[in-house]
C-alpha positions in Angstrom: 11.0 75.6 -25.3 13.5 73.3 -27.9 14.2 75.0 -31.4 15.3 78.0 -32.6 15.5 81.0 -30.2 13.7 84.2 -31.9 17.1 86.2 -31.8 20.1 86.8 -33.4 23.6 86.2 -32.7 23.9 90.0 -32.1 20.5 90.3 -30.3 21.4 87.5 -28.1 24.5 89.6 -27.1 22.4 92.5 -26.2 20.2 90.8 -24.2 22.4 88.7 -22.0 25.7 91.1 -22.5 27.0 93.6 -20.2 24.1 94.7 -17.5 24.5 98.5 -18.5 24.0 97.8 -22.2 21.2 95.4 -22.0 18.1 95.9 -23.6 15.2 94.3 -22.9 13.6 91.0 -24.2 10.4 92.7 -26.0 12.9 95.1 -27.8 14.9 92.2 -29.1 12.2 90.0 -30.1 9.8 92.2 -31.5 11.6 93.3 -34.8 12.0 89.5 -35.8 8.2 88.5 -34.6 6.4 91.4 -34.6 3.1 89.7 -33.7 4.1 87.9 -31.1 3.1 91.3 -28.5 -0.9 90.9 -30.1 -1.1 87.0 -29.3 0.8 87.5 -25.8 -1.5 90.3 -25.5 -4.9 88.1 -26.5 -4.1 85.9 -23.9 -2.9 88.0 -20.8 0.6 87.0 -21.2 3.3 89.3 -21.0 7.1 88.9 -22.4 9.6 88.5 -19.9 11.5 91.3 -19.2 15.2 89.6 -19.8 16.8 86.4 -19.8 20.4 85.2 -18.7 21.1 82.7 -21.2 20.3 82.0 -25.0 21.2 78.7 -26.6 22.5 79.1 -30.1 22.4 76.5 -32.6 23.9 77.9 -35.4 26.3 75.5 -35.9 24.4 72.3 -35.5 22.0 73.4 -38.5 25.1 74.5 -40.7 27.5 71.6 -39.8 24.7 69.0 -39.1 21.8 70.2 -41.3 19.8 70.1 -38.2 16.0 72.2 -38.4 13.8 72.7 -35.4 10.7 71.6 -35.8 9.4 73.5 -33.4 10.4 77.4 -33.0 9.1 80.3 -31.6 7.3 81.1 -35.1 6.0 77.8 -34.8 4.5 78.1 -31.5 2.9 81.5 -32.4 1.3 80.1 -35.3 0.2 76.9 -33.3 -1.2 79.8 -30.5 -3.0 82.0 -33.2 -4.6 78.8 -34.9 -6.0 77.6 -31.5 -4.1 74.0 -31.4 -2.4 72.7 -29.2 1.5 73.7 -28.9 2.8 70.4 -27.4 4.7 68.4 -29.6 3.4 64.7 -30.5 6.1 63.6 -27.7 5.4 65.8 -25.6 1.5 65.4 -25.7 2.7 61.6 -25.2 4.7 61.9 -22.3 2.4 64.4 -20.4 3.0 66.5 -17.4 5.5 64.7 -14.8 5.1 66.5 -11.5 8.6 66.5 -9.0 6.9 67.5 -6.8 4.8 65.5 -3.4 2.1 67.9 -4.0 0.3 70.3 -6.9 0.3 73.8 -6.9 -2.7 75.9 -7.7 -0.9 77.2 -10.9 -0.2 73.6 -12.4 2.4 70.6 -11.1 5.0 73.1 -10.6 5.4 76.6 -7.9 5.0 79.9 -9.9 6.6 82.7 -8.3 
C-alpha cells in the first residue's frame, strides 16, 4: 500500500530494529489505529506479525508538501464504509497477473 505508513519514526525502529528488541507489528500499530484489530477482525484478517522494512516519508511532506491520499486511516475508513479501497488508478489499471497461470487465491501464489 502507497501513503503514509501507520507508525512512527520511533515505532518504525522498534519494529524493524534489532531482532531481540523487536516488538511486534499489532503492538506498534494499535495505539495509533486502535480500530484497525475490530475491522481485521470483521473480516477474518489478521495483522502480520512483523515487517522488515518501513518507508518513511517524512521529509517529502515537510520539504515537498507532499500528502498521501491514501493512508492506512484511509483504507480503514474505506473498509468500515463498505467501498471499495482501490484508488481511481488503480480500479483503472486493474489486476495484471505475472504469472502463465492463476492461483486459487487471486493472480498471484499465497504462501
Amino acid at each position: 500500500m502507497r501513503g503514509s505508513t501507520p507508525l512512527s519514526a520511533s515505532g518504525a525502529g522498534r519494529i524493524t530494529g534489532q531482532k531481540s528488541k523487536r516488538v511486534t507489528a499489532p503492538e506498534v500499530v494499535r495505539p495509533r489505529l486502535p480500530d484497525y484489530e475490530k475491522e481485521y477482525s470483521r473480516r477474518g484478517w489478521r495483522m502480520f506479525p512483523g515487517v522488515d522494512r518501513v518507508y518513511v516519508n517524512e521529509r517529502a511532506r515537510r520539504q515537498l508538501g507532499w500528502r498521501p491520499r491514501y493512508d492506512f486511516r484511509c483504507v480503514l475508513n474505506l473498509l468500515k464504509s463498505g467501498v471499495d479501497i482501490r484508488s481511481p488508478l488503480a480500479r483503472a489499471v486493474g489486476s495484471k497477473g505475472y504469472h502463465a497461470h492463476r492461483f486459487a487465491d487471486g493472480p498471484y501464489p499465497v504462501w
